[in-house]
C-alpha positions in Angstrom: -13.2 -12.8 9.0 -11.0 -14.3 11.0 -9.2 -17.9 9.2 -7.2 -20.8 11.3 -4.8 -21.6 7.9 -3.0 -24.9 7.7 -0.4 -24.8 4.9 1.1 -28.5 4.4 4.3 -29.6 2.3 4.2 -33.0 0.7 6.3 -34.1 3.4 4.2 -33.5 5.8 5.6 -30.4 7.9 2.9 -27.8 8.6 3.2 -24.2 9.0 -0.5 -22.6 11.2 -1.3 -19.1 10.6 -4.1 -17.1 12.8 -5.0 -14.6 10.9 -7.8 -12.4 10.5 -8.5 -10.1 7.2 -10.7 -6.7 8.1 -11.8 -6.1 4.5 -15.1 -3.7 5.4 -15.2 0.0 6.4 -16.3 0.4 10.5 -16.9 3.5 12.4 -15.5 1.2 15.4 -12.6 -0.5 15.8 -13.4 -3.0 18.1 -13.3 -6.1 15.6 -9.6 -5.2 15.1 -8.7 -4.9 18.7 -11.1 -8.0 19.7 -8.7 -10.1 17.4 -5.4 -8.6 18.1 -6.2 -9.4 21.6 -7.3 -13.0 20.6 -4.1 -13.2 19.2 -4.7 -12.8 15.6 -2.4 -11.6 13.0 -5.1 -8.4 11.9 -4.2 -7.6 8.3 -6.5 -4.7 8.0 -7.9 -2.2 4.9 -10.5 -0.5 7.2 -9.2 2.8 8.4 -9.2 2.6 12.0 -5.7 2.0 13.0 -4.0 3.8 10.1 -2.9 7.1 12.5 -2.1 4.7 16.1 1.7 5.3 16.2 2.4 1.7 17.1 0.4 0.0 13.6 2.4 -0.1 10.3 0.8 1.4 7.6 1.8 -0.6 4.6 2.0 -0.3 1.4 3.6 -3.7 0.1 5.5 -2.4 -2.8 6.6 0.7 -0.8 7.7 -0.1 3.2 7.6 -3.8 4.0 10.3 -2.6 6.2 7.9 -1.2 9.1 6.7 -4.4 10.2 9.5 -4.4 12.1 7.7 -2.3 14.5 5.6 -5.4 15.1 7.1 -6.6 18.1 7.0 -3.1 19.9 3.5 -3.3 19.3 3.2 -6.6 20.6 4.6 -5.7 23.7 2.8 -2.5 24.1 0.0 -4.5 24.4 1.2 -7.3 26.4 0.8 -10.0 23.5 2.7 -12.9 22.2 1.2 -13.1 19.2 -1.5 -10.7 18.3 -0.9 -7.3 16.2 -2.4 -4.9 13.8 -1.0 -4.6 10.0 -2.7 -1.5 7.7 -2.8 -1.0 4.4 -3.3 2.6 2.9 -6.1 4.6 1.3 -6.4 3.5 -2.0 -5.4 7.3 -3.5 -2.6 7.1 -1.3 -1.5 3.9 -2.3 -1.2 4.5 -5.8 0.9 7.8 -5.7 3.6 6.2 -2.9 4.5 3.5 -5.2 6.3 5.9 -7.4 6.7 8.6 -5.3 9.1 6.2 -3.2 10.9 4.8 -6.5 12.0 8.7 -7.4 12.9 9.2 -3.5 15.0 6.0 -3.6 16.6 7.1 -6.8 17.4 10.2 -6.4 17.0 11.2 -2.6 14.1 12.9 -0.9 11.6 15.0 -2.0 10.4 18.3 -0.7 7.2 19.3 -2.1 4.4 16.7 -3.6 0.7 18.6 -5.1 -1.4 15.9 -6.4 -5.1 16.4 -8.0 -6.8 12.9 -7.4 -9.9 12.1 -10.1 -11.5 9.0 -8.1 -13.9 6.0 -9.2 -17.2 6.2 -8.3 -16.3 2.6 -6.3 -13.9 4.2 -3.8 -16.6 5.3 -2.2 -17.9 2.0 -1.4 -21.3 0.1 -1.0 -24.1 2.0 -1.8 -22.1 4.3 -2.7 -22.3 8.0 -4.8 -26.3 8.3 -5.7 -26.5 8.4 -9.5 -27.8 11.7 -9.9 -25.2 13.1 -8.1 -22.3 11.9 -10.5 -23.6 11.1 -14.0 -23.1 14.0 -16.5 -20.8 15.7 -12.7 -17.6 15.9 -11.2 -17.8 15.9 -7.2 -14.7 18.5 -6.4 -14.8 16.7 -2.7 -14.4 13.9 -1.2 -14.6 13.4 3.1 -11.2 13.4 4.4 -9.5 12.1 1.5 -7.0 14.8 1.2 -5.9 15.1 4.8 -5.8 10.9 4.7 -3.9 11.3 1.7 -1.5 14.6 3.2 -1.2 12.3 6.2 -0.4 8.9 4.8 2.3 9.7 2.6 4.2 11.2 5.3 4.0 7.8 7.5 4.8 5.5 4.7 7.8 7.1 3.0 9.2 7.8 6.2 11.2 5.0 8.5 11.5 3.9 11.7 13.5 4.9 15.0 16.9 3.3 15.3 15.0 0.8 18.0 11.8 0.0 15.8 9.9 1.8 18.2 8.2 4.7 16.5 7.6 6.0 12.5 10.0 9.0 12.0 7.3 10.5 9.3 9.5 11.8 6.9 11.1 14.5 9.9 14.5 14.3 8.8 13.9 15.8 5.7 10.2 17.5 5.9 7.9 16.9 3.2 4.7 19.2 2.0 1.9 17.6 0.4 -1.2 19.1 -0.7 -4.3 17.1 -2.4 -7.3 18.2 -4.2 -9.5 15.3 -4.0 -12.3 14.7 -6.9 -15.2 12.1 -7.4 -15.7 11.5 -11.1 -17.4 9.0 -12.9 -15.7 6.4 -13.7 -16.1 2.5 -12.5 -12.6 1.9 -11.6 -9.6 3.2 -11.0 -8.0 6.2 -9.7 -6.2 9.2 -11.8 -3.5 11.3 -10.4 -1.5 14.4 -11.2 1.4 15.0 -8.8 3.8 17.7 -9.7 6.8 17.1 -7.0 9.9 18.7 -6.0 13.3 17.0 -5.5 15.5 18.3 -2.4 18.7 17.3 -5.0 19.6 20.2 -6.8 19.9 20.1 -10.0 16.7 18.2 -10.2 16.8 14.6 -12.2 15.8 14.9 -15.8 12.1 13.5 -17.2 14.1 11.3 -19.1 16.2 10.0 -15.9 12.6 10.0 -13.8 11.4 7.8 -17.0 14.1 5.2 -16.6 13.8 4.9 -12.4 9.8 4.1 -12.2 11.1 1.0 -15.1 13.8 -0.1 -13.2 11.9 -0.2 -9.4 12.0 -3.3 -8.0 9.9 -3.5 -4.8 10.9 -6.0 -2.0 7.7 -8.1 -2.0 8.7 -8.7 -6.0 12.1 -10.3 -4.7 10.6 -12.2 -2.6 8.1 -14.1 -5.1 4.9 -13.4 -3.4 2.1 -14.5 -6.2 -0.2 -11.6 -5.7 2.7 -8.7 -6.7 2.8 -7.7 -9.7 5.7 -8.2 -12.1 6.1 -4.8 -13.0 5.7 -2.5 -9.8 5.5 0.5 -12.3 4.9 0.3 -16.0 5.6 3.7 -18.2 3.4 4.8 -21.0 5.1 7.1 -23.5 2.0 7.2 -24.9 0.6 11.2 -24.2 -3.1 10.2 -23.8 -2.0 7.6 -21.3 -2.9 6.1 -18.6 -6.3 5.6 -18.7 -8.6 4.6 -16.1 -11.2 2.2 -19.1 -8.0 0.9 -21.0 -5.1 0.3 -18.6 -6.7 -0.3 -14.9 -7.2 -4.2 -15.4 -3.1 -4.4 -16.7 -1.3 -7.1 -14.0 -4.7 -7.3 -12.8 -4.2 -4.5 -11.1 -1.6 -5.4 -8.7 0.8 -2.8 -9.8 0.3 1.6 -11.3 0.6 2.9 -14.5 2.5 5.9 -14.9 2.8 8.5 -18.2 3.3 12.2 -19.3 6.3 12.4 -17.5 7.6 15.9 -17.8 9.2 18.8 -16.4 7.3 21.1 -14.2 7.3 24.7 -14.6 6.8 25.5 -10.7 8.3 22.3 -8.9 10.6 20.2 -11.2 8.5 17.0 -12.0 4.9 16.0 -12.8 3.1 13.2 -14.0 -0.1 10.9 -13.9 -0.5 7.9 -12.3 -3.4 5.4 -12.5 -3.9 2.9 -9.8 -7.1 0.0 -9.4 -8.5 1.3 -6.4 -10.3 -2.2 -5.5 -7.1 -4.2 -6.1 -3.4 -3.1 -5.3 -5.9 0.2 -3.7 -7.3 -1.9 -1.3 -7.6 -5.7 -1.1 -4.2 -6.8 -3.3 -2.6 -5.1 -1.0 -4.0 -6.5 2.3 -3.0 -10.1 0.7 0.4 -9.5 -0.5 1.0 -7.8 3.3 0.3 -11.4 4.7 3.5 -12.7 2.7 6.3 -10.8 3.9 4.8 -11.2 7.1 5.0 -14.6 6.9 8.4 -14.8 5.3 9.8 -13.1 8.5 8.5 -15.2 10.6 10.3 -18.3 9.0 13.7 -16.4 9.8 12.4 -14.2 13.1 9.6 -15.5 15.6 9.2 -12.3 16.5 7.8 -10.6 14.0 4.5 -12.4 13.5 1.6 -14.7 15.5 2.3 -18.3 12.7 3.2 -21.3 14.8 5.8 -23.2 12.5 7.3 -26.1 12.5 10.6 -26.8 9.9 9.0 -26.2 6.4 10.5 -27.6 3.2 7.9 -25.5 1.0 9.3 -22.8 -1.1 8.6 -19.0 -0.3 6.8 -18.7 -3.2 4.7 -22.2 -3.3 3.9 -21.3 0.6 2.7 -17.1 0.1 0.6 -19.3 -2.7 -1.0 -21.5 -0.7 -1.5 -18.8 2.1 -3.0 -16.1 -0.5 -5.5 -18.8 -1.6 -6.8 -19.2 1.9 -6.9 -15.7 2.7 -9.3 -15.1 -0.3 -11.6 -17.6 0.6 
């Protein structure tokens, strides 16, 4: 739905956002385009514009940094204002956030193999028929393992020295493979990755253990309200995560990770829960409006907000804007 926000300071300066939130699945993807031409900031968790070379697909705690294709796209299109932000499948989501903490610790990785077990509520409204799923595993999901093959590639990747084009993780090439599976459970997606590091020797379970602590995303330094305040929290626990006990934790906005341990045929594996519905799908779309935002205070370019000088703080101002991009 598309929003005219008005964010005022106490004293009276005013910062005007058009921006339009594309929160439902389409087979078309003329709402997104009829806004971007209108000249709307789209912040989008429909799939439509995920693969278009010129639309970041974000996740916020992983590449904030590819909005900075934004004003390629704009002019690609012959806009001032209008452009198209993505956020990622929700499976996809969940497994870059540490996937990119272990390639910014300790350089890029080779090989990824992930087997997904997916809540019944990824699939959306009305969803998986009951007799289909209770007392079942679904070993299939549509397109959800060349999504997630595809995704990963785009967001741990960077950008062209001119901002012009996603480099998809060619400089050093990355092989994924996914097994997706519909099981049932409300909420919140399991995943087993087993990866392989191009470093050789390998880093340690102990030394993976202590980089998914210590990441610190971008959107986290900036104070936007909707991140979480942990990006990735480690169980030690062996039975842990689980989907019932630990998919509500920051209410959602960040993943649980555990049973970090060596891997007989890569070098690493692990689980990883993430809430499909929050930092999966909608969280994410919010906190992507804040950066956004931010970027604009310090680089017209970058997004479609009209501003005038603000005295609010980043954080009381990604507040204010989260607020109204919820209602």
């Amino acid at each position: 739905m598309p929003l005219e926000i008005s964010v005022r300071s106490t004293s009276q300066h005013q910062i005007q956002c058009r921006v339009a939130q594309i929160t439902e699945r389409s087979d078309l993807n003329t709402t997104e385009e009829a806004l971007r031409k209108a000249e709307f900031a789209v912040f989008s968790n429909a799939g439509n514009f995920r693969r278009d070379p010129l639309v970041p697909l974000v996740v916020p705690l992983v590449n904030p940094s590819h909005f900075a294709i934004v004003p390629h796209q704009k002019k690609s299109q012959g806009l001032e204002k209008g452009f198209i932000i993505t956020n990622a499948n929700c499976s996809t989501t969940g497994l870059s956030i540490p996937l990119y903490a272990l390639e910014k610790a300790f350089g890029p990785l080779e090989t990824i193999m992930v087997t997904t077990m997916q809540a019944i509520s990824g699939a959306g409204y009305p969803g998986v028929p009951s007799l289909d799923i209770l007392d079942n595993v679904v070993p299939y999901i549509g397109k959800e393992e060349e999504k997630m093959e595809w995704e990963l590639t785009k967001i741990l990747g960077g950008l062209s020295d001119d901002a012009s084009a996603f480099e998809m993780h060619s400089k050093h090439p990355m092989k994924v493979s996914a097994a997706c599976n519909r099981v049932p459970v409300l909420d919140g997606h399991l995943e087993c990755a087993s990866v392989r590091f191009a470093r050789r020797p390998p880093p340690s379970p102990q030394q993976v253990k202590d980089a998914l602590r210590s990441f610190y995303s971008e959107v986290q330094k900036l104070g936007c309200p909707s991140a979480p305040e942990q990006a990735i929290f480690v169980h030690d626990e062996p039975d842990r995560p689980q989907p019932r006990l630990d998919r509500y934790f920051q209410n959602g906005s960040g993943v649980n990770v555990g049973r970090v341990r060596e891997c007989p045929v890569l070098d690493i594996k692990f689980v990883c829960l993430v809430n499909n519905v929050s930092i999966g799908a909608a969280t994410s779309s919010i906190i992507n409006v804040s950066p956004t935002l931010l970027s604009f205070l310090f680089d017209s370019r970058l997004t479609s907000v009209i501003c005038r000088p603000s005295t609010l703080s980043p954080r009381t101002l990604f507040r204010e804007v989260e607020i109204l991009c919820c209602i």
